[in-house]
N, C-alpha and C positions, 0 to 999 in steps of 0.2 A: 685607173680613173680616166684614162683616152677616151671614153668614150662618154663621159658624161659631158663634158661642152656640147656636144652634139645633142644628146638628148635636152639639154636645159633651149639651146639654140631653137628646139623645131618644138617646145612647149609653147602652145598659148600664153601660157604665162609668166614665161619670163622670157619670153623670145623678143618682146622690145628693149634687151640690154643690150649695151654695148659689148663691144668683143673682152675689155679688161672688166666690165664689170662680169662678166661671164668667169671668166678668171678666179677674180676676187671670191665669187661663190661657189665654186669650185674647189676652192683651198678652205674655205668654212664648213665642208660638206663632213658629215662623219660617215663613213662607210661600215657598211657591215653585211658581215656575208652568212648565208641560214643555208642547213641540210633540207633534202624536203622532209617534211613534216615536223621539222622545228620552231616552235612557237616563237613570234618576234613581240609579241606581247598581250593579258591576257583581255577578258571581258572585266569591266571592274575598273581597272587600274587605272594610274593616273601617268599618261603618257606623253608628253608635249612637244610633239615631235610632225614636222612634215614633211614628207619623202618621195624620194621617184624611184622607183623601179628601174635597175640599169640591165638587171638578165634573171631570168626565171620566171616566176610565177608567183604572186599574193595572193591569196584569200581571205576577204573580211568575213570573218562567220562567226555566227549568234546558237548560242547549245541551251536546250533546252532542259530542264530539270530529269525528265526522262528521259536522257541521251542524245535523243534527236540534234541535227546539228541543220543550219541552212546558211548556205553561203549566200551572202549580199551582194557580193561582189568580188569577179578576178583581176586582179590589178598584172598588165603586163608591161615590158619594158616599153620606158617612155612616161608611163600614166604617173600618176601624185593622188595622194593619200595624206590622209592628218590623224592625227590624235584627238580629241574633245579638247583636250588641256591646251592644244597650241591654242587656240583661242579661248577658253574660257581656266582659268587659273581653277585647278586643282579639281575640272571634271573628270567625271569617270568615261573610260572608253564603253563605246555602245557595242561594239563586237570585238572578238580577238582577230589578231592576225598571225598568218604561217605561212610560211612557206609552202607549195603544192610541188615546186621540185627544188633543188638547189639554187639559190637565190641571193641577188647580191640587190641592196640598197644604199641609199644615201640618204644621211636625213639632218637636217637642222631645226635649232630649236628656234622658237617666238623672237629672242634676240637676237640670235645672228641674223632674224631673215630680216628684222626691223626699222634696220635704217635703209634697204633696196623697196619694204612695202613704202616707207614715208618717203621717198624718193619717186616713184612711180606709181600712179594712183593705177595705172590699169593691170600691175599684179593684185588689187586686191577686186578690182571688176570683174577679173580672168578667174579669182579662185571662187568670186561670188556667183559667175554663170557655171561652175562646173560643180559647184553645193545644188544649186538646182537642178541640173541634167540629175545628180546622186538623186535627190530627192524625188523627183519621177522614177527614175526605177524603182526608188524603194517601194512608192505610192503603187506602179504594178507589182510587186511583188508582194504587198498588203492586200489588192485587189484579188491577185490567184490565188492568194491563201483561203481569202476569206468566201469568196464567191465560185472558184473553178473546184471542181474533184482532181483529188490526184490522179487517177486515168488522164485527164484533159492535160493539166500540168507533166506530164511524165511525156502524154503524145507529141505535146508543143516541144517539148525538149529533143526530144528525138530530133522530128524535122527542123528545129533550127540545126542546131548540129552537127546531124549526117544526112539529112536532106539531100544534100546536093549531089549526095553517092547512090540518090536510088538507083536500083535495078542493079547494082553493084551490090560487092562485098566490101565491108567497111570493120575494120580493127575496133574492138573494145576496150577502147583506149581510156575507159572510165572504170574501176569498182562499182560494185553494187552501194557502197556506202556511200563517193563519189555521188551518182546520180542520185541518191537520197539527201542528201547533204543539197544537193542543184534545186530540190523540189519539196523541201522539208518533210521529207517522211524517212519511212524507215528502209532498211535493209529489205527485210523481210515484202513489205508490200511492192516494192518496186520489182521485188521476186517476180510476186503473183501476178502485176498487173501486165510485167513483160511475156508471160508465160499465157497471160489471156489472149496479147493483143495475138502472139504466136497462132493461137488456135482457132483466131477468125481468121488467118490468112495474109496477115499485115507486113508479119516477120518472119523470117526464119532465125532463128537463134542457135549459137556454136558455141563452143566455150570461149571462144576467142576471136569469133565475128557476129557481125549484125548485117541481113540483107534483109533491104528494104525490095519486099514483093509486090506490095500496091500501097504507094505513098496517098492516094485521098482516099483509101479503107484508113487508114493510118488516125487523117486527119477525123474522122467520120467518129471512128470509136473513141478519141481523145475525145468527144464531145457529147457522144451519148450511153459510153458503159456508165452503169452505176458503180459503187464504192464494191 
């Protein structure tokens, strides 16, 4: 736990406590530590919990009836996460969470955190500007679903990404179910569509690297292949 004072210290939101009250929430913290790809809780459930991220990697992801999986969001050390039920008594969670590698959290419940929220009003200012920031991503992420093609969606991901490696070789440091999980599609399409952009000249593809050969071809066909 050495390292969580720190992490809580350089939070927005709780980084206006004192050094004992830092302590104090420290010693309430429950810890828990996940393999990767071990589920820390599912979609559905009734979880009442808000947590920070002390090492590894989270993923809030929402699966679809027919397999499909889309991650919301990567939670890395540092960041904070909740439940539905910390604030609303006995909601259901809106996506699951897992582990993406081995992964350690802390997390307290509605009462332990309750007398530092009714003590200091700008922990709940701090948790109420970063439900917003959540809620803008989610709102573009409703926006790509609903308005961009997955070519477009698949291309944007690239160049955030590995962007900055053009003209370089760059590790395939994701699965194929990964980047479909990133872009709500599937395995299979994100096959094809990486195997199209290949063959206008965008990428070159290895089993095990990605070179980016002309980054605004890249940009070009994310915007105008069809499906």
């Amino acid at each position: 736990m050495k390292n969580l004072p720190d992490l809580l210290a350089q939070s927005p939101v709780f980084s206006q406590l004192k050094h004992q009250e830092l302590a104090q929430l420290c010693e309430l913290a429950r810890p828990r530590e996940y393999q990767k790809g071990e589920w820390i809780t599912h979609y559905g459930e009734t979880w009442p919990y808000l947590f920070v991220v002390e090492k590894g990697v989270v993923t809030a992801v929402k699966e679809s009836e027919d397999g499909r999986s889309l991650i919301i969001v990567a939670l890395e050390p540092g960041e904070i996460f909740w439940g539905a039920a910390f604030f609303q008594d006995g909601a259901p969670n809106l996506a699951a969470l897992v582990a993406k590698e081995p992964s350690c959290i802390h997390l307290w419940s509605y009462e332990k955190l309750r007398p530092f929220i009714d003590k200091h009003a700008q922990i709940s200012w701090e948790l109420a500007r970063l439900l917003v920031r959540r809620m803008q991503r989610a709102s573009d992420i409703v926006e790509e679903l609903a308005f961009q093609p997955v070519a477009g969606r698949l291309a944007k991901f690239l160049v955030n990404r590995f962007g900055e490696s053009a003209g370089g070789r760059v590790s395939r440091s994701l699965t194929l179910v990964e980047m479909a999980a990133h872009n709500g599609t599937t395995r299979e399409m994100v096959c094809r569509i990486l195997h199209r952009f290949a063959g206008q000249g965008a990428i070159e593809i290895t089993r095990t690297e990605f070179k980016f050969t002309d980054l605004e071809q890249l940009k070009q066909l994310g915007m105008n292949l069809p499906e």
